[in-house]
N, C-alpha and C positions, 0 to 999 in steps of 0.2 A: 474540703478534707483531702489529704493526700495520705497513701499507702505510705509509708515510712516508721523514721525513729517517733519513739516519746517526746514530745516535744518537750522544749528543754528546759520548764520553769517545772515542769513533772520531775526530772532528774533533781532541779535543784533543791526543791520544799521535800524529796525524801534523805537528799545529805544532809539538811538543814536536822532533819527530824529526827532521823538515826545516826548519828556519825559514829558509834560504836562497832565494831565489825565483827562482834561475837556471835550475831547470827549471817545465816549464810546466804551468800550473794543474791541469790533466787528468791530471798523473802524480803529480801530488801528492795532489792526489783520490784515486787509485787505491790509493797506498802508505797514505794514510791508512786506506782501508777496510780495506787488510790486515791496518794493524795495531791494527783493532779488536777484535780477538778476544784478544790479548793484554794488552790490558786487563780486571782482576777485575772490577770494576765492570758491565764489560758482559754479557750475559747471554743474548743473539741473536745466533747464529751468522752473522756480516758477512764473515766472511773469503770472499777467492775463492779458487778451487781448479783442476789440472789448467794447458793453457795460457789459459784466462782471468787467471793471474797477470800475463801477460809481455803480454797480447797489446791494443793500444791500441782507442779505442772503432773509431774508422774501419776496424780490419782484423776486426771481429767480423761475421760472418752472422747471418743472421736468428736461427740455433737460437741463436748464440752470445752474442747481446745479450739473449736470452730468458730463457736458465740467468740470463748475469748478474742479470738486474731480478727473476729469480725463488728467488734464492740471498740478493741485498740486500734484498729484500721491497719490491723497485718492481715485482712483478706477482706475479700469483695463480700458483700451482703447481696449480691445477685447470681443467679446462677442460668442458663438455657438449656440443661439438661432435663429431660422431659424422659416420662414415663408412660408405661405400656401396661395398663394392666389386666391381669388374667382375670377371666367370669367372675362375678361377685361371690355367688354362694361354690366357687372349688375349693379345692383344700390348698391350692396354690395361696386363694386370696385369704384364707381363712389362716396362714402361717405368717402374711405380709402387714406389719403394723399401719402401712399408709395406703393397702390396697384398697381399702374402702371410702378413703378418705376422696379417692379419682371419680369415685360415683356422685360422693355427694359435691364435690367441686363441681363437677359437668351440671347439676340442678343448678347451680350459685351461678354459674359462667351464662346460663341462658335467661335467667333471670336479671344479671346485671348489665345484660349487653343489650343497647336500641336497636332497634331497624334500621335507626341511620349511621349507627354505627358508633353513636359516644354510649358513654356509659349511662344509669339510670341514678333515679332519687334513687332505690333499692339501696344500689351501689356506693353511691355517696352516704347514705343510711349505714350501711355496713362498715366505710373507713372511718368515721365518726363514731358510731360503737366499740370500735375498736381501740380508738382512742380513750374514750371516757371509762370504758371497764379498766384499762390499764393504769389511764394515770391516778385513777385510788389512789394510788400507794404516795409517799412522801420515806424519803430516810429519817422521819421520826416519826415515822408511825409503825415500825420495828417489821416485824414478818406476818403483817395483816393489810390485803388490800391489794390491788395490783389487779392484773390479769388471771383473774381467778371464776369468773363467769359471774358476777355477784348482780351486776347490771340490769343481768335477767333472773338471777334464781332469786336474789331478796326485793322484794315487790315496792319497800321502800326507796329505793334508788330511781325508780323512774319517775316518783312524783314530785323528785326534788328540777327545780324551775331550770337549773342549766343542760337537764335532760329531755328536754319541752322537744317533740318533734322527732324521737325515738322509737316512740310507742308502735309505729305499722312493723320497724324492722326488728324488735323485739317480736310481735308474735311470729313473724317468720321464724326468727331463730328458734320458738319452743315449738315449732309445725316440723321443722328440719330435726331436732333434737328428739323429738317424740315418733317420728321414724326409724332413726337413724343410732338412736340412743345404744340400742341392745347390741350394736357391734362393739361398744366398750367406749366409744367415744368421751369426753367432755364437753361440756357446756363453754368452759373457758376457753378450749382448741379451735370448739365452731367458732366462736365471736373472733379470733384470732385472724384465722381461715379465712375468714368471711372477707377481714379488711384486705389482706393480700391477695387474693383472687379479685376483689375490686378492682384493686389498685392498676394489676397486670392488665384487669378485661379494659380500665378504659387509656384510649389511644394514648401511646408513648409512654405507659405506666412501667415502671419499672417491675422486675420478676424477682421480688426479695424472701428470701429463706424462709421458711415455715416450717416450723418445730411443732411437735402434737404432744401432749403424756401430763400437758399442766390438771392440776386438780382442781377441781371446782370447790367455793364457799357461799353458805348459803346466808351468811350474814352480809350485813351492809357495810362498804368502806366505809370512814370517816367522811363525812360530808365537810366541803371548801377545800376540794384538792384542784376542780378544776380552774379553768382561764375564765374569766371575766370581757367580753368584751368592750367592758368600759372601762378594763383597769390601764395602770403608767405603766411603761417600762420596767420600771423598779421591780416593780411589782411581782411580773411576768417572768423576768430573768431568772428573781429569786425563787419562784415555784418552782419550775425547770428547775434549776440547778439546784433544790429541794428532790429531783426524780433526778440528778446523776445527768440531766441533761446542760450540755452548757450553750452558751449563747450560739455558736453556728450552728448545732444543731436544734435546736428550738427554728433557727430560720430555715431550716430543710425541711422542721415539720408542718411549720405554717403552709407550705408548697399545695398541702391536699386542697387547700381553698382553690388552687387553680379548676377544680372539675364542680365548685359548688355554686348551687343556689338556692340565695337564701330565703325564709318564709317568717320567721319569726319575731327579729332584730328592728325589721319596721314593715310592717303588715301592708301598708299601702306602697310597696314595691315588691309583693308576692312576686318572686320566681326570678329576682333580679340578679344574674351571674356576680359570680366575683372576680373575672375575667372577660375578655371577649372573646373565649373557647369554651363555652359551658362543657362538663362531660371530656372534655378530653384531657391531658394530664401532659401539658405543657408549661413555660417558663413565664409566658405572656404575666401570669398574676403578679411575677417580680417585677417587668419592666412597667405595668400600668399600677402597681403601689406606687411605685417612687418617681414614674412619669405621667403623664397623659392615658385616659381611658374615655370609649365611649358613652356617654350619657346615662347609660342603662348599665354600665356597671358598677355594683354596689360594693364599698370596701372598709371591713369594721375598724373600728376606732384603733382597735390593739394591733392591727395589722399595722397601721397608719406611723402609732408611737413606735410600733418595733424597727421598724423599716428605716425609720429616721435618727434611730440610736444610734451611737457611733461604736459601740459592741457587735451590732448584727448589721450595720448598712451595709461593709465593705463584702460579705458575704449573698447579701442582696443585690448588689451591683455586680460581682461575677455569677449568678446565678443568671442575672439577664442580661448578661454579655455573650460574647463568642464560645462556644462550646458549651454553653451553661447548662441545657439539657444531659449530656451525660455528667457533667458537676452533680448539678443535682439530682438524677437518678441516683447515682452513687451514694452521696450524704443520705437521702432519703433514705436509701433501702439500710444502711448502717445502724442509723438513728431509728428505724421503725424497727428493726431487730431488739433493739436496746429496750425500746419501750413497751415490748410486745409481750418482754420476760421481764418486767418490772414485779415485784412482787412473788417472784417462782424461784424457790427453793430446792428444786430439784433438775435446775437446767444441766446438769452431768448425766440426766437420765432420758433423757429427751431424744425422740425420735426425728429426724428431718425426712422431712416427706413432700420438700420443694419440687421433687418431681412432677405433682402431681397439679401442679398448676398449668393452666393455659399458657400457650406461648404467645411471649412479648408481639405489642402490635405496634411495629415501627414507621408507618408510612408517614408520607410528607403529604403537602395542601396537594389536591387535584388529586395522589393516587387514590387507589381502592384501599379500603379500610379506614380512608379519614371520610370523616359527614361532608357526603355532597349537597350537603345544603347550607352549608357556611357560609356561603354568600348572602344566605336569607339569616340566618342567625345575624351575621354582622349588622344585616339592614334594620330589625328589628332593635339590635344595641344600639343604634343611632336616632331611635325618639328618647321622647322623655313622658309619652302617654304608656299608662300601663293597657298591655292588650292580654288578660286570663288566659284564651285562648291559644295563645302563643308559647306564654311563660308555664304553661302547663303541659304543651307535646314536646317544649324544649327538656323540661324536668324527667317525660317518660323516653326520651330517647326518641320520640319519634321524628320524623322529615316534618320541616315544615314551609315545604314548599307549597304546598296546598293551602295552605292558610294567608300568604302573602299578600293577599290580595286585603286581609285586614289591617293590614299594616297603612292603608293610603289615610285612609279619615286620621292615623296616630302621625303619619308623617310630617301632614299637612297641619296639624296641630302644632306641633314643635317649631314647624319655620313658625308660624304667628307667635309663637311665646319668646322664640331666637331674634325675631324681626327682618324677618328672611323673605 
């Protein structure tokens, strides 16, 4: 993604579409950027969403000209402004829409953050909820669905099978909500909140905007909006760009797989990274999709076909090239914006309260703030015996330097299966 013009088949499929010039510049403008996303060619998700469709530059607010310039890629979707907030219960915090938001951030931050310093299942729990509440929605499924908290308020949603492995970070969210609720909060805001406070707490996560004020619904999306991981290409693209996402961006979202692992997909690799940085929120997942990975990194089928499409490779190969990490911080934080307010009808009314996040953890291998035990992480990616013990202090964040010593009998195993 680059900060710039409309890219140029955007301009051309709105002359195509209007070339009458009775109405005026500005709305023409606008229809054009919509129907940029409808053009193959394009590959940056331009389309606007919510009432930024309808709604002219002059009647937007501040949040509302924001999302736009940060949806069109006329402004950064990250921010390192940070916030200070006054006592819970004064009438300072009691005036400030995002002052209490800092309180229940600071509960999420020390929950999603390990001892060794990556993030946790919680955490990974949380950016995956954030995703599946949002992507409900589909642009034919009209102004029902999306990022509306339905995930957790309508009880139908969790028992549907691509929500399998949900259920600890949902009660969390009604344990946070049922504290938290009487400051005025939403249900939709937390699950929102939740994912970008992840995102930032684990190492090199980017610090992307967070908007508060969405309303909750207690009904159920439409079931078969989300990803399949057994599905083609085809498939995949055309969902996405069913949600206004188009193919680059879909590959900036895939990125969150860099900090997971997985449990479900095939049980007898419980806790198997889908990189070899479990917990941290690095690039590594790009270059070992589409190069070489260690033994013990597991990688889904739909990651596999995306990565080798020729819509999202050339986006996957600069993602794990030279400067790829701030590439993709950027596209991610852009594209998680987008996705975040998918289904919210009211983003001109929206409060930003980015402040109120943790600040960014940038360290490199060996300093402070990256897991000093990555050395044993890696050792561990390098069998092919499953060790529970392992893939379970890796999943809470904790060191597992102390457990190394179970790694010999799996070590020793793998040369005899290698012929080593």
């Amino acid at each position: 993604m680059h900060i710039g013009p409309l890219p140029t088949c955007a301009l051309a499929q709105g002359a195509l579409a209007w070339p009458g010039m009775t109405e005026t510049i500005q709305n023409v403008q606008k229809r054009a950027e919509n129907a940029a996303a409808k053009e193959a060619d394009c590959k940056e998700s331009v389309e606007l969403i919510g009432d930024l469709e309808w709604l002219r530059d002059y009647e937007l607010s501040e949040v509302g000209a924001r999302v736009r310039n940060i949806i069109l890629g006329y402004e950064s979707g990250e921010t390192d402004e940070i916030y200070n907030a006054p006592p819970l219960h004064s009438f300072a915090c009691r005036q400030d829409t995002c002052c209490v938001w800092w309180y229940i951030v600071d509960e999420m931050e020390r929950l999603f953050r390990g001892p060794s310093g990556r993030c946790t299942n919680p955490a990974r729990a949380a950016i995956r909820l954030g995703f599946h509440d949002a992507a409900g929605w589909s642009k034919f499924t009209g102004q029902f669905g999306g990022a509306d908290g339905s995930i957790v308020l309508a009880p139908e949603e969790i028992l549907r099978p691509l929500n399998h492995g949900l259920e600890e970070i949902i009660e969390q969210m009604k344990i946070w909500y049922n504290k938290w609720g009487g400051y005025g909060i939403s249900m939709a805001d937390l699950i929102q909140m939740a994912g970008t406070v992840a995102t930032v707490v684990c190492p090199l996560g980017p610090r992307i905007r967070s908007f508060v004020g969405r309303p909750d619904n207690y009904n159920a999306c439409p079931d078969g909006l989300l990803p399949r991981v057994d599905s083609d290409a085809d498939t995949l693209i055309e969902l996405f760009r069913a949600k206004t996402i188009q193919p680059f961006g879909l590959a900036a979202l895939l990125g969150a797989h860099s900090t997971s692992q997985q449990r479900f997909v095939d049980p007898s690799r419980f806790g198997d990274p889908q990189d070899s940085t479990p917990g941290v929120w690095d690039t590594l997942f790009y270059s070992e999709t589409i190069g070489r990975a260690p033994p013990r990194v597991f990688t889904f089928r739909s990651d596999i076909v995306l990565a080798e499409d020729p819509r999202i490779y050339p986006e996957f190969r600069a993602f794990a090239g030279p400067g790829g990490q701030q590439h993709w911080n950027n596209d991610y934080a852009r594209e998680y914006v987008r996705l975040s307010l998918l289904g919210v009808y009211n983003i001109n009314n929206l409060t930003d309260c980015t402040w109120v996040l943790p600040p960014a953890i940038r360290p490199r291998f060996g300093e402070d703030g990256f897991p000093s035990d990555q050395w044993a992480v890696s050792a561990w990616e390098n069998t092919t015996v499953n060790v529970p013990e392992i893939a379970e202090a890796v999943m809470a964040g904790n060191p597992i330097t102390n457990l190394i010593d179970l790694l010999e009998p799996a070590v020793n195993m793998t040369k005899r299966a290698l012929g080593l």
